[in-house]
C-alpha positions in Angstrom: 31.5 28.4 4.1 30.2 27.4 7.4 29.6 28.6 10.8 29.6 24.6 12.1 31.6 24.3 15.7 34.8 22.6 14.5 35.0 21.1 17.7 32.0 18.0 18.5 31.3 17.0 22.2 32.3 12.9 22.8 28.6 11.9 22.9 28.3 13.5 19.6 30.2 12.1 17.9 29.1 8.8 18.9 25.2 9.4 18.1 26.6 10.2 14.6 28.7 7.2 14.4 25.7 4.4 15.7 23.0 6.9 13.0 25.5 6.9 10.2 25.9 3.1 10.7 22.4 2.2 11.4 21.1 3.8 8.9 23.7 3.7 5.7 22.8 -0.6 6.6 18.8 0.8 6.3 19.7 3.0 2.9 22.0 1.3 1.3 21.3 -1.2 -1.4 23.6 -4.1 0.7 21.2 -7.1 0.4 21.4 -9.0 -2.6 18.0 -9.4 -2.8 17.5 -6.0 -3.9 19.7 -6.8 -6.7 17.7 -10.0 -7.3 14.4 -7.8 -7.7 16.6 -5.3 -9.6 17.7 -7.2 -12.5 14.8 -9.5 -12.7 12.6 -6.2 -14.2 11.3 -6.5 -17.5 12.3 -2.9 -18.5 10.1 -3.1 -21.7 7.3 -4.2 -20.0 7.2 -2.1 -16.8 4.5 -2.3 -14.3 5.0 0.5 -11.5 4.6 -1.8 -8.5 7.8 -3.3 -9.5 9.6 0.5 -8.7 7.2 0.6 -6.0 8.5 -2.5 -4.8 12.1 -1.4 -4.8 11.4 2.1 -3.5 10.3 0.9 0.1 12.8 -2.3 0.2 14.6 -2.7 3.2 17.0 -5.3 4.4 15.3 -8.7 5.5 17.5 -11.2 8.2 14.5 -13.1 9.7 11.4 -12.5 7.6 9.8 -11.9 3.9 8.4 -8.3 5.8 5.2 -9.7 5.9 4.9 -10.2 9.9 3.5 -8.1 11.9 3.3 -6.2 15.7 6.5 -6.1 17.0 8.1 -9.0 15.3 8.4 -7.0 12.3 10.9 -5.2 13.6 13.2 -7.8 14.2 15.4 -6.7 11.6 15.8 -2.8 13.2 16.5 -5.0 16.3 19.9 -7.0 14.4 20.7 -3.5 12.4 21.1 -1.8 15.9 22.8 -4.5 17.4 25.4 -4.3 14.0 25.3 -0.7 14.7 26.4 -0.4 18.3 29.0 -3.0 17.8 30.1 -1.2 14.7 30.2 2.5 17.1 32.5 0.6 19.6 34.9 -0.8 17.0 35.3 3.0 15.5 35.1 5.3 19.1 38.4 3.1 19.6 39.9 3.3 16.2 39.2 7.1 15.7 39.8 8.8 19.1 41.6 11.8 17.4 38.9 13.1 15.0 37.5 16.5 15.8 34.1 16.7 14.1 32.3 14.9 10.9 30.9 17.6 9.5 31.5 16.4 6.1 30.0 12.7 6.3 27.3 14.2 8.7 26.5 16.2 5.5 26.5 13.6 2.8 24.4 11.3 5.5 21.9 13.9 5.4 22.0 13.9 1.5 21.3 10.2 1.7 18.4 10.3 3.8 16.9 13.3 2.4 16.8 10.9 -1.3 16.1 7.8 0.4 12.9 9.1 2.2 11.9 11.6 -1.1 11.9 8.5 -3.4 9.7 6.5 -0.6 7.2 9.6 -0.4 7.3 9.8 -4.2 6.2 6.7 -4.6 3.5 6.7 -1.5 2.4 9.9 -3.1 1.4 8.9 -6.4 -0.5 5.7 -5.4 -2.5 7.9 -3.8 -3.2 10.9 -6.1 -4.1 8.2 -8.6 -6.5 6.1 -6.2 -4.9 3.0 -6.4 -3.4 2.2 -2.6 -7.2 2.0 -1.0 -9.7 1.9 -4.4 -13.2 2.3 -4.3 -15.4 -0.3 -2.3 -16.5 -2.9 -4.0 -20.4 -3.6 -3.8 -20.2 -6.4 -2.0 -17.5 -5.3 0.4 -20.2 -2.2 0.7 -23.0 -4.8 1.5 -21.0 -6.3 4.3 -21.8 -6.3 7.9 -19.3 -3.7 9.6 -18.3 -6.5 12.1 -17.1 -8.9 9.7 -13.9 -6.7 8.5 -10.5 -6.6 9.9 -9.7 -3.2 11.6 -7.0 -2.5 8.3 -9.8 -3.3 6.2 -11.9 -0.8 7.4 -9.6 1.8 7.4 -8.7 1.4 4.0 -12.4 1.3 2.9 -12.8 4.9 4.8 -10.2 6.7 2.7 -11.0 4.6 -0.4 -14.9 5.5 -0.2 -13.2 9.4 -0.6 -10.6 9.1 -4.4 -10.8 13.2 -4.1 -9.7 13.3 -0.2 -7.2 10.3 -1.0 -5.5 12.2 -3.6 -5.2 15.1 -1.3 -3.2 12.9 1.1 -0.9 11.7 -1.9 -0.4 15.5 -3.1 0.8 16.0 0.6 3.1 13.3 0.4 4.9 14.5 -3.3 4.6 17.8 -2.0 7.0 16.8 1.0 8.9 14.8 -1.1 9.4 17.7 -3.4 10.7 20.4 -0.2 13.4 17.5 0.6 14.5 17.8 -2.8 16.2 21.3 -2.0 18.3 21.7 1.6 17.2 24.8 2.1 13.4 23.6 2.4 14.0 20.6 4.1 12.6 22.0 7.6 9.4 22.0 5.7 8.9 19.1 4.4 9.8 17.7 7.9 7.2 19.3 9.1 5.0 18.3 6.4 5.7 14.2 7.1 5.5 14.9 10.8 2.0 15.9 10.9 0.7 13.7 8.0 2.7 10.3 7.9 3.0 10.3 11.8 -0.2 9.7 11.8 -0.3 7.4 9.0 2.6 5.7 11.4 0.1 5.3 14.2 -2.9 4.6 12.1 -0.5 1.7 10.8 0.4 0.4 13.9 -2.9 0.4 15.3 -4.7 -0.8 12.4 -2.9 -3.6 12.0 -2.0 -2.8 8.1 1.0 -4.0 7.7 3.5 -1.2 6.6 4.0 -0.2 9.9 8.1 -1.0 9.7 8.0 1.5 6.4 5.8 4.7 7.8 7.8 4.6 11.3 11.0 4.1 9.0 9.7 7.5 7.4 8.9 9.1 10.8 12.7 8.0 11.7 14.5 9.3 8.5 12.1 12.7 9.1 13.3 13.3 13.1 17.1 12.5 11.9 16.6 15.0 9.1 14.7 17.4 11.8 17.3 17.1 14.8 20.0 19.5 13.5 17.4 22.0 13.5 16.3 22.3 16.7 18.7 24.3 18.3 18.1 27.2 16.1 14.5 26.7 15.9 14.4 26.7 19.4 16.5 29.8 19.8 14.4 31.3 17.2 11.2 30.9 18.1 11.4 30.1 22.1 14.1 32.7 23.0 12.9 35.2 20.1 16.7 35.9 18.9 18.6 36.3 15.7 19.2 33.0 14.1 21.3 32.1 11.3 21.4 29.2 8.9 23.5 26.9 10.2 25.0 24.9 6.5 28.2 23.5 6.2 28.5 22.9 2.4 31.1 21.1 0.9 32.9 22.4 -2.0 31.4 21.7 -5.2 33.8 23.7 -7.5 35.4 20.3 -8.7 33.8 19.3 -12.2 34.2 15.6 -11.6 31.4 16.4 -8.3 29.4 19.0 -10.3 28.5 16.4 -13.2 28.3 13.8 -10.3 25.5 16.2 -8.7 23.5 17.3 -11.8 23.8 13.1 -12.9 21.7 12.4 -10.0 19.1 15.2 -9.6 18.3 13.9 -13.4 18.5 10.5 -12.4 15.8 11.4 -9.5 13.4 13.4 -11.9 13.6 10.5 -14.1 12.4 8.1 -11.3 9.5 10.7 -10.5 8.5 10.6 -14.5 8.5 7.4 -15.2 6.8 6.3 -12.4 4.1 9.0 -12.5 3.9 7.7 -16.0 2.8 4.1 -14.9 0.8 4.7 -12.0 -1.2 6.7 -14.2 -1.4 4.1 -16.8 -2.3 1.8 -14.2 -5.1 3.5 -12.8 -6.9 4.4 -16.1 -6.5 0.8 -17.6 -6.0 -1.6 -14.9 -5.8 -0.7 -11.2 -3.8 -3.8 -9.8 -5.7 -4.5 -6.8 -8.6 -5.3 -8.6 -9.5 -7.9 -11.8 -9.5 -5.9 -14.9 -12.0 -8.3 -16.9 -15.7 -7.1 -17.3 -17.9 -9.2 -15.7 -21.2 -11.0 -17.1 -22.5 -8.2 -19.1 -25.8 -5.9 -17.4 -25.5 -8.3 -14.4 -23.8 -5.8 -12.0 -25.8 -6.0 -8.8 -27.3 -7.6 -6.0 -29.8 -10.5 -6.3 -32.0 -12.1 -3.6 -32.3 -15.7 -4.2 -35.4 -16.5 -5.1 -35.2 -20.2 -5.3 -32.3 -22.8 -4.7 -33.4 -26.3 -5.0 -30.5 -29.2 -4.5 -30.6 -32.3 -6.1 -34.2 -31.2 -6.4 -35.0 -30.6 -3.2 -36.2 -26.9 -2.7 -34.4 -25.4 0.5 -36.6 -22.6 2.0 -34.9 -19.5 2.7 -33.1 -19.6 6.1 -30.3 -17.6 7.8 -29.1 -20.2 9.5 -28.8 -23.1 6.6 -25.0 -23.4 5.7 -26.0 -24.5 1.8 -28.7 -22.1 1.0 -27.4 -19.2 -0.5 -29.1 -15.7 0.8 -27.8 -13.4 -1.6 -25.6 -13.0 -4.6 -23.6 -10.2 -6.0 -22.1 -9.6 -9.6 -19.6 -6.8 -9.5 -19.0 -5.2 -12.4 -15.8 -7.7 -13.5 -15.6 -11.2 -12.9 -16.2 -11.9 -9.6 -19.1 -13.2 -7.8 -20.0 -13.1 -4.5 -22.2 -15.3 -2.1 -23.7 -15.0 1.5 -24.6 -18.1 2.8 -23.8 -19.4 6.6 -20.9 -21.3 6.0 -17.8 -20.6 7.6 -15.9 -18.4 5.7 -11.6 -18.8 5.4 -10.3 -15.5 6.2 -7.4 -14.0 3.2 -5.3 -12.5 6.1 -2.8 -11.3 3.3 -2.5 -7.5 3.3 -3.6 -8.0 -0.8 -0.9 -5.2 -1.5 1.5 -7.2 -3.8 0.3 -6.9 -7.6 -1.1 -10.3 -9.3 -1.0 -10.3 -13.1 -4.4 -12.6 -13.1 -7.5 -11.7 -11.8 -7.6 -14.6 -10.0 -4.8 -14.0 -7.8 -6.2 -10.1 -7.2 -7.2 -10.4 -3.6 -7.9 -7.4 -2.3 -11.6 -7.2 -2.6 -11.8 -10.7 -0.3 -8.9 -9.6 1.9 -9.3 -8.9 5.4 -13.3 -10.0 6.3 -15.1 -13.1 6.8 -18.3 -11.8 5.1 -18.9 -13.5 1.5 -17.4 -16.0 -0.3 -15.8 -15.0 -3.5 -16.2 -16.6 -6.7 -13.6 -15.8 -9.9 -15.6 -16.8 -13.4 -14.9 -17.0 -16.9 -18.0 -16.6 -19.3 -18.7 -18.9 -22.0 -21.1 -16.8 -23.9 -21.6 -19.3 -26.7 -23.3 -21.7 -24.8 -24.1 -19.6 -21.7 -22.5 -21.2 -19.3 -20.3 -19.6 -16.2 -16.8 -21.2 -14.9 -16.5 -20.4 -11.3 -13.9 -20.7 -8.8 -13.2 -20.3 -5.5 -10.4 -16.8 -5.4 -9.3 -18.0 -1.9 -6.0 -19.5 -2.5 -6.4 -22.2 -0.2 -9.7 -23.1 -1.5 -9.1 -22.8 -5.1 -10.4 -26.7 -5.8 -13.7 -24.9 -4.8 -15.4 -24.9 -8.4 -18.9 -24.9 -9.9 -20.0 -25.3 -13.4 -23.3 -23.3 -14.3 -25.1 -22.4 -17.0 -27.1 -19.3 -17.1 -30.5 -18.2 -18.7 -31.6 -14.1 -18.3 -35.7 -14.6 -19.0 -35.8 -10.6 -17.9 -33.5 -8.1 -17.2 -34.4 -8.6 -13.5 -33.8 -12.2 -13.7 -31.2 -14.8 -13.6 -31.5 -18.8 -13.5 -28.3 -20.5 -13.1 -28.2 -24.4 -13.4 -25.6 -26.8 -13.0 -23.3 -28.6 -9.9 -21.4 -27.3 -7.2 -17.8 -27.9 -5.9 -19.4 -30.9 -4.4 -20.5 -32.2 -7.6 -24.8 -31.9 -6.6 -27.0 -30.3 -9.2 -28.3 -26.6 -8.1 -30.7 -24.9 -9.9 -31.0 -21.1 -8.6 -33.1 -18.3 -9.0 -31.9 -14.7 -8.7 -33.9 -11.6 -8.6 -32.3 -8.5 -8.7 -33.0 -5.9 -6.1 -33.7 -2.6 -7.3 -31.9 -0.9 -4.5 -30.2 2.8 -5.1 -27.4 3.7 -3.4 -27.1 7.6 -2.1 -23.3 7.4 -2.4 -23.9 6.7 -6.6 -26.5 8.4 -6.8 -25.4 11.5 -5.2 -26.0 13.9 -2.1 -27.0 17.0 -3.5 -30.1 16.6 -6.0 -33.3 14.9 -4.9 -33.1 11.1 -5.1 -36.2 8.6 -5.3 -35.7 5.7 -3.0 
């Protein structure tokens, strides 16, 4: 069934001993972590980013996975190190074997799964925009100097849902092509020319999953190395080519269920999690609060007037109390530009937050505004505000609201510092081309 050399060269068989090390300690659920996340799943009240979570889990020695640059590969660094050592112990304990043709095979099938599942996942957070969601306004109303590089680039692709759910068909389709052996070379080439440049876009931009997408790139060039020789011959030397497969034998029954138990485990993984990232994106994307802000408010508002302890403060750029402008996004956040110095979140605001407090992904990554979480008392018309930084969350105010127009706003009340404000916010009737659209005559 094959036309394999039974015979490897020495240094062969050594690359496949340090790879099938290296990366069955990657694959392999080893770290009881894993398990930890695993079991502590509420099954009947499942949120995707918990699969997603598990999906792109890999072994942690020295960190959480949340450094960055180089020191977040520390752990490839100790895996290798296990891996060579491991390559020494079995070169001298196996000097008589021919060829691994066999394990080479099943190694193959393990990282063909491994990196399917990862893209799956990748994939669908992306065809349903929920990775890189739309711009908020007030992140849209900041200066383009006050965002951190990954920032930016996330606000590029997430100003385009249609072109970002492009990238995650991509990504299911590859996933999809390593499904089946015989159309692996495709989807190889597929994550080659899309997530190797999502692998330098990471690295570059600073965002964070850089271990993960070069993780992909490596699985992808493992997968794409017993193919070159024939490709090579193929398409450089212009010669007949044939497949070269060694397949096991699968007439066993015991290794046919075994097969057909998987593939329906797999397509159960790719259901159920197409089933919640859907769900999450029509009812509560998790990067951003899900509670509807003060009703009709959504907008941006000059301040009119801000008098403290009732003294008026002129409007200055330059005054670190005055406020200069205010925004109400469409759920409960408020924002404020004032010329204070603002705390940077340098989180990468990917991990999901079941209160809209904790949702930091909108204040993330820039030093613009300061952002202001707030429950409405509509009874007696008064706003609770806090501060969503989590180091700054004793930051509250306590103001009551009165709309005389529709243009209008007058809050009252005392700041985190316990002075009495009274404000005056007029809404600027500004349109925005991107809402209002390209193609039909607009009115400015």
């Amino acid at each position: 069934m094959s036309d394999t050399k039974i015979v490897w060269q020495p240094w062969e068989k050594v690359a496949f001993r340090l790879s099938f090390i290296f990366f069955s300690l990657l694959i392999l659920p080893l770290d009881w972590k894993f398990w930890r996340e695993l079991f502590s799943i509420n099954w009947a009240h499942l949120h995707f980013h918990q699969l997603f979570g598990l999906s792109r889990y890999q072994p942690h020695i020295f960190s959480d996975g949340s450094a960055f640059g180089i020191a977040s590969f520390a752990d490839w660094g100790v895996t290798l190190l296990i891996a060579i050592t491991g390559t020494i112990i079995w070169t001298r304990l196996d000097k008589e074997r021919k060829e691994y043709n066999e394990l080479y095979y099943w190694l193959r099938v393990a990282v063909r799964f491994r990196l399917a599942i990862v893209l799956i996942t990748y994939g669908f957070i992306k065809l349903f925009p929920l990775q890189m969601p739309y711009p908020s306004l007030s992140n849209l109303l900041t200066n383009y100097g006050d965002f951190y590089a990954w920032k930016i680039y996330f606000q590029t692709l997430g100003i385009s849902p249609h072109y970002e759910s492009f990238l995650g068909f991509v990504e299911i389709l590859a996933a999809f092509l390593l499904f089946n052996r015989r159309t692996v070379t495709f989807g190889v080439g597929l994550i080659f020319g899309f997530i190797g440049n999502v692998a330098v876009a990471n690295g570059f931009y600073d965002i964070g999953e850089q271990v993960m997408s070069t993780f992909i790139v490596l699985m992808a060039s493992f997968l794409f190395v017993k193919d070159i020789p024939r490709l090579y011959r193929l398409l450089v030397k212009e010669k007949a080519t044939r497949a070269n497969h060694w397949v096991p034998d699968f007439s066993s029954p015991r290794v046919r269920r075994t097969r057909q138990v998987l593939r329906f485990a797999f397509l159960v993984f790719i259901v159920v999690f197409a089933w919640r990232a859907y769900d999450s994106y029509a009812n509560d994307p998790y990067k951003l609060p899900h509670t509807p802000g003060l009703t009709d408010a959504y907008g941006v508002y000059n301040v009119k007037e801000y008098v403290v302890n009732r003294d008026t403060l002129p409007y200055s750029k330059t005054d670190p109390e005055r406020w200069q402008d205010v925004i109400f996004e469409k759920w409960s956040t408020m924002t404020v530009r004032d010329n204070r110095p603002v705390l940077i979140d340098k989180t990468s605001a990917e991990e999901y937050q079941e209160k809209d407090i904790d949702r930091n992904y909108e204040l993330a990554g820039f030093a613009g505004r300061h952002y202001y979480y707030y429950d409405v008392d509509t009874a007696h018309r008064v706003l609770h505000l806090q501060n969503k930084h989590h180091d700054l969350r004793e930051e509250k105010l306590l103001l009551s609201y009165t709309r005389p127009n529709d243009s209008t706003i007058l809050l009252s009340g005392v700041n985190e510092r316990r002075d009495s404000i009274h404000v005056v916010l007029e809404k600027i009737n500004k349109k925005y081309m991107m809402f209002e659209g390209r193609r039909r005559p607009v009115k400015i």
